[in-house]
Structures are given as C-alpha cells and as structure tokens.
C-alpha positions as CSV (number, residue, x, y, z in Angstrom):
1,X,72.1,65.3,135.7
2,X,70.2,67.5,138.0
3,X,66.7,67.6,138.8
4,X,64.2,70.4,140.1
5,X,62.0,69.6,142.3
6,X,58.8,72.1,142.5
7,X,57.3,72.9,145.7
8,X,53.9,73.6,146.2
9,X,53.5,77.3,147.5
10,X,52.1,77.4,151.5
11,X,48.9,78.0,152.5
12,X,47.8,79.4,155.7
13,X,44.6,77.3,156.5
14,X,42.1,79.3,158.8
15,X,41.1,77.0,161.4
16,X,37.6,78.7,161.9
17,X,37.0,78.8,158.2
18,X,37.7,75.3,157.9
19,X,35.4,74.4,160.6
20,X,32.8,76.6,159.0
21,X,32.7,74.9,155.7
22,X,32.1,71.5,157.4
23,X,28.7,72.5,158.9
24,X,25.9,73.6,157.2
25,X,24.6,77.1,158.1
26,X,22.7,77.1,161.6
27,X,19.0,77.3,161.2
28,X,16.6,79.1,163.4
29,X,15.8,75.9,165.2
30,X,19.5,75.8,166.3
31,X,19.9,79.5,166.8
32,X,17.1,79.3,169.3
33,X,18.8,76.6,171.3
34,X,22.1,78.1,170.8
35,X,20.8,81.8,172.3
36,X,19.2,79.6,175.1
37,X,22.3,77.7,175.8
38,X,24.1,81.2,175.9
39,X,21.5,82.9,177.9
40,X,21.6,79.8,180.6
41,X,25.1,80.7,180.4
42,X,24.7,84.3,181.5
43,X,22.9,83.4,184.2
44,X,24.7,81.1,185.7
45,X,27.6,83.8,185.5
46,X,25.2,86.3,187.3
47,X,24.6,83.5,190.3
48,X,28.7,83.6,190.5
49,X,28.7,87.5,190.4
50,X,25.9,88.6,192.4
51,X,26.9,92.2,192.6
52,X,25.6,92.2,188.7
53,X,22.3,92.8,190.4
54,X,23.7,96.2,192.7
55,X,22.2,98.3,190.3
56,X,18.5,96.6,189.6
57,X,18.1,96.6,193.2
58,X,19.4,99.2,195.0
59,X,19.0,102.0,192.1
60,X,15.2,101.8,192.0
61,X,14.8,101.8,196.0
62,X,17.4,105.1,195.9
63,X,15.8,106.8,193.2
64,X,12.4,106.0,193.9
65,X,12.3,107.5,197.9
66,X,14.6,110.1,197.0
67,X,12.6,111.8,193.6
68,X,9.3,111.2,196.1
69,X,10.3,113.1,198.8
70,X,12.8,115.8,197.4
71,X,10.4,116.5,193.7
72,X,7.0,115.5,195.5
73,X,5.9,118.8,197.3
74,X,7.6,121.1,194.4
75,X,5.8,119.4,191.4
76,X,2.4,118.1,192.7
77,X,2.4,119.8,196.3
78,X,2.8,116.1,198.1
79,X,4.4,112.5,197.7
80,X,1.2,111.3,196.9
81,X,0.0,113.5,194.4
82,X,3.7,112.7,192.8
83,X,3.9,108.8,193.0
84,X,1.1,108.0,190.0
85,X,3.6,110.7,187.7
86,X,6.7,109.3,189.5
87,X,6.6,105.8,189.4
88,X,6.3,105.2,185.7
89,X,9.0,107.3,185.2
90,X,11.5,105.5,187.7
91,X,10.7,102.5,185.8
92,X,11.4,103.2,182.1
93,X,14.5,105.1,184.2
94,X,16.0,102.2,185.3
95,X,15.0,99.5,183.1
96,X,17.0,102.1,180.4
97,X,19.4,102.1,182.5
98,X,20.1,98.5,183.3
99,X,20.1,97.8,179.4
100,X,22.8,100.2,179.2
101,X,25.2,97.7,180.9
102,X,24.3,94.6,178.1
103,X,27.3,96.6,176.2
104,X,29.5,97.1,178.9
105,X,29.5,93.3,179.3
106,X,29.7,92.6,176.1
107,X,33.0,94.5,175.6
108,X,34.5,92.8,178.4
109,X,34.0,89.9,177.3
110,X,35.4,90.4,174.0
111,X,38.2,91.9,175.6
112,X,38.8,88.7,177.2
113,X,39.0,86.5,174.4
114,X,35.7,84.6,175.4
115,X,34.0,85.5,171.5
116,X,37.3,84.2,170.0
117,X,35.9,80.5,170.9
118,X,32.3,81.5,170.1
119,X,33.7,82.0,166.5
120,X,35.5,78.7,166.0
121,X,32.7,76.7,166.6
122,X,29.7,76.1,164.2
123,X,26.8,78.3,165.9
124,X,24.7,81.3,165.0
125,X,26.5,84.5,165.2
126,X,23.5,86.2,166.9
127,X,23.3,83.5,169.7
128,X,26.6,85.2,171.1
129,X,24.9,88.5,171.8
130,X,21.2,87.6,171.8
131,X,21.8,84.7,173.9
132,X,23.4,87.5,177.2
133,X,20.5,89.9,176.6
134,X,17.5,87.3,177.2
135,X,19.3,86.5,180.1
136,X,19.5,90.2,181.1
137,X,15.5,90.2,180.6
138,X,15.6,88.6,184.8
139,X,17.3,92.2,185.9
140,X,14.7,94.2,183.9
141,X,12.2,92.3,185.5
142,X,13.7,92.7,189.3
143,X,14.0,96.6,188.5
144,X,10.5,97.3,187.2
145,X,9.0,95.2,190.3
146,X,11.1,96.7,193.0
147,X,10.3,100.1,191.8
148,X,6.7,99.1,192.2
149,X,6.9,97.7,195.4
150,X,8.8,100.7,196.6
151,X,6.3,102.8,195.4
152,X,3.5,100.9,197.6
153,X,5.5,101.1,200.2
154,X,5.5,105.3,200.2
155,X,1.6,105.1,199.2
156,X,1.3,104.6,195.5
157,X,-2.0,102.5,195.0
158,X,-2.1,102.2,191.2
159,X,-5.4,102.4,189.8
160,X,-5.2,99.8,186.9
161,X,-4.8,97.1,189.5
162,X,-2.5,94.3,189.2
163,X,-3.6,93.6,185.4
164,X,-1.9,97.0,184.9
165,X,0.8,97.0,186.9
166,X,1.8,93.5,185.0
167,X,1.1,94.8,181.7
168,X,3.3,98.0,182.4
169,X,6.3,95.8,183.3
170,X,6.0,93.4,180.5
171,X,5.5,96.8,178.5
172,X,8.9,98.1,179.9
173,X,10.9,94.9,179.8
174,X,10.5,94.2,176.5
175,X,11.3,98.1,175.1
176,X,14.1,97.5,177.6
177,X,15.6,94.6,175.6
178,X,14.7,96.7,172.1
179,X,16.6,99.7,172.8
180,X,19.5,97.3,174.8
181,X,20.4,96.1,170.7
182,X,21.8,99.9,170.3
183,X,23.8,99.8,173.3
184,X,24.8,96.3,171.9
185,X,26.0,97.6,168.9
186,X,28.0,100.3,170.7
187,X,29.8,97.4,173.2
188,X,31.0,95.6,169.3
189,X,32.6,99.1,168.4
190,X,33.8,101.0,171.3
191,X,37.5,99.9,172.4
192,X,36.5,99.6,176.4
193,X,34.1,98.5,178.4
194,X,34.6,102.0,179.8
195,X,34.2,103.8,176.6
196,X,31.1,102.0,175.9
197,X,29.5,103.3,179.7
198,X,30.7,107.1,178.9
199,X,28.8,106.4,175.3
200,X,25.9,104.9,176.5
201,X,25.1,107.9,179.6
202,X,25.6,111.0,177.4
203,X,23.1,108.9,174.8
204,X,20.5,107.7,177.7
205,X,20.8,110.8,180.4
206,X,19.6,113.4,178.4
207,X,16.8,111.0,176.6
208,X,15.8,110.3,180.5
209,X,15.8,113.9,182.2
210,X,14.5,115.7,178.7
211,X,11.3,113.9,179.0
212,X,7.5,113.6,180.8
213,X,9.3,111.2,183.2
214,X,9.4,112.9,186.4
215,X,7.4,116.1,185.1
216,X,4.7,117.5,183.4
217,X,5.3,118.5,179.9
218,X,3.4,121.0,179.4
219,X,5.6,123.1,182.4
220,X,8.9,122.8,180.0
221,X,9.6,125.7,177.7
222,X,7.8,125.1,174.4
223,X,11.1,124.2,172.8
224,X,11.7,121.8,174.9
225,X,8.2,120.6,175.3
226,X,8.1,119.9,171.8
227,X,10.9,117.7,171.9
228,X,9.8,115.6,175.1
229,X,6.7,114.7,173.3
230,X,8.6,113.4,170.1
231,X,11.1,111.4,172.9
232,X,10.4,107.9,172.7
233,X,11.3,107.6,176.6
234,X,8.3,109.9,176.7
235,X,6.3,107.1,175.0
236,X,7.0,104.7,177.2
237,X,6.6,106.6,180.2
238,X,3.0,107.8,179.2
239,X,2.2,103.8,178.1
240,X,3.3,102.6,181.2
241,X,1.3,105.0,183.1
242,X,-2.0,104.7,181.2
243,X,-1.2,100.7,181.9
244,X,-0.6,101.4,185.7
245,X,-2.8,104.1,187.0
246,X,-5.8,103.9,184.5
247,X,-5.5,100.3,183.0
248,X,-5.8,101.5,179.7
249,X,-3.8,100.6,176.8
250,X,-3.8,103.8,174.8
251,X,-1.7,104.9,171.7
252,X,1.5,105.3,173.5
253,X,1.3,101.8,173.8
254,X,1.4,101.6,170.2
255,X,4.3,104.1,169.8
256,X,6.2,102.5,171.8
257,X,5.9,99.0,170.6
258,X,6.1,101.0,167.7
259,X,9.7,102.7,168.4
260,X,11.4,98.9,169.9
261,X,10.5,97.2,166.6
262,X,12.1,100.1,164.6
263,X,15.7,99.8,166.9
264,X,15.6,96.0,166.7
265,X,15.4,96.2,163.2
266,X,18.2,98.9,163.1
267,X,20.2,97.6,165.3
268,X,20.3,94.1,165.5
269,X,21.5,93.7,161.9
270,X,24.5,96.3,163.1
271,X,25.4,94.5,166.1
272,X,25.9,91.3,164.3
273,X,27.6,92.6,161.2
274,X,30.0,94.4,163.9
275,X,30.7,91.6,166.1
276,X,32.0,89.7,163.3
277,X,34.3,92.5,162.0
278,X,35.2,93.0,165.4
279,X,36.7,89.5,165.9
C-alpha cells in the first residue's frame, strides 16, 4: 500500500521584508538620529575625499574675479560699481550649483550597492537621502563665504554689515538645500551619475544666466525680462542683495522662502517614493 506524501509549496522569504515586519515603523525621533548618523557619515566621507570641495572653493574665487573684471566696466562702467549687483549673484550661482552634485552622489552611490544595505535594515527611508544633503549644507556654507570674502578682497564693502551678509548666506544655504530635493529626485531616476549632471545643467544654466544675477533686468528684451522677474533664481538673488547691501529683508525674501517650501514639498515626497522603487 502506497502512500502520498504532500509537500508544502516553497516560498521565497524576502529577507528585508522579514526584517521590516519585526520593527515597528521609525518615528521622527529616530528619523532625526538616523539622518544625523547618515549626515556624520557624509562627512566623514568628504574628509577622505577632499577634492569634494574643488568646486565650493575654487568655483566662487574663478567666477567671482573673472565676472568682476571682464562684465564690470561693460555693465556698471567699473568693478566697483559691479560687485554690490555681482556678488549676490555669484552666490545663489554657486550655491545652485553645488546642490546640483547632491544627485550626482546620490546615483553613485546607488550604483554601488551602498542603498541596498540601507534597505535591509530597520531605518527611515528619508534618512538615506536627507541624511547626505545636511551634510552638504557645510559646502553651501564654504561657497557663499568665499564668494564674500573674494568679493572684499576686489573692494565690495556691503552695506548691510555683517548682520546682512550672515543673513544673506543663511538665506542662500537654506534655498540651496530646498531646490537640492529636485536634483535629488532626478539622482533616484536617471541611470548615471552622468546622466543626472547633463540633467541637472540644462535645468540650472539657463535658470542662472536668464535672470537679474549678473544684470539688470530691466536691460533684457521685454520678453525676456518678463520671465527673469517670475525666475525664482531671480528671487533669491534680489533677497540676498537687499540682505547684503541694504540690510533689508524685503518681499523677495518672502518669495523666496516662499518658492523652497513649495519644492520641498514637491519634491521630497518624489525623492522618497523613487528611491524605494529604485531599489
């Protein structure tokens, strides 16, 4: 007499998953540690590769000298005359510009596997890419006050004082890590680290040059004009230079407070719901 014996069908356990279910969900005490703990983390890999820092301090010293004394006698007849239009503008420039490479690391580090062991352990999915950008707040930082110190050294004597100059670069730091949750969001869906730097320059060039940043508005064609003062790089330009050379904080301040609460909002919810697709 024969017997069957019934097998239970396999099933493919999913070791993350498993993991998951034995932890309840993080809370924001522990997503606040865990973005710390990940930010302390980025630093200490920008202390092992200094040359992330090339382009906070050597971009603001190029571009500052070099729009002074090639734009300078063109646009407002001297350097001087230039530096309390030109300053400002380097600023949001290159503090844009440094945010743009929060994606490019971020892609390379997903491209190296080093999110796959983020996701198998029981933390906050937005410690992984909020924890990299608070760390990236230190090169915003070095950027807007080298640009400022370079501009003292070529005779720009701001006339809000150092109250203003400090509340311009807290001004443009913080929009800096706003509008660096787009370029986020583009580093979780672009398929290079490479693709995400052509991206992020076709986005950020043209918001850059088509602006008030390095000149006068009102001596664009009115098409053009119109769209410079809708820019929100225009926004932050103006702010900062109210905050710097008058030490007033006017309604571009406003705006563009305004305009980095709108992209967080956007963008922040995209970056995450991407990054875990991504994986």
């Amino acid at each position: 007499m024969s017997t069957t014996v019934l097998e239970a069908p396999a099933t493919v356990l999913d070791a993350s998953a498993a993991l998951a279910r034995t932890h309840g969900r993080p809370g924001i005490g522990d997503t606040v540690t865990q973005t710390l703990a990940m930010a302390w983390r980025a630093l200490k890999k920008m202390r092992r590769n200094p040359e992330q820092f090339f382009d906070v301090a050597l971009q603001p010293l190029l571009f500052t000298a070099m729009f002074a004394y090639v734009f300078g006698g063109a646009i407002s007849g001297d350097v001087d005359s230039y530096l309390p239009l030109l300053i400002p503008g380097i600023v949001a420039q290159t503090v844009l510009t440094t945010c743009m490479a929060t994606g490019v690391q971020l892609r390379e580090d997903m491209d190296k596997g080093v999110f796959d062991r983020f996701r198998s352990l029981p933390m906050s999915r937005v410690a992984p890419l909020a924890g990299p950008m608070v760390a990236d707040l230190v090169r915003y930082l070095i950027a807007a006050v080298l640009t400022y110190l370079m501009g003292l050294l070529l005779g720009y004597r701001p006339g809000g004082g150092v109250p203003g100059v400090a509340g311009a670069v807290v001004l443009a730091v913080v929009t800096g890590w706003a509008i660096a949750w787009a370029f986020t969001w583009i580093g979780t869906l672009a398929r290079s680290a490479r693709s995400v730097q052509g991206i992020s320059m076709m986005i950020l060039f043209p918001l850059t040059f088509l602006s008030n940043a390095f000149v006068p508005a009102d001596t664009l064609p009115g098409w053009l004009e119109t769209f410079t003062k809708v820019n929100p790089v225009s926004h932050l330009v103006s702010a900062t230079r109210d905050l710097a050379n008058n030490g007033a904080i006017t309604a571009q301040v406003g705006w563009t407070l305004l305009t980095g609460l709108v992209v967080i909002v956007i963008f922040l919810p995209l970056s995450v719901v991407s990054y875990r697709r991504s994986l």
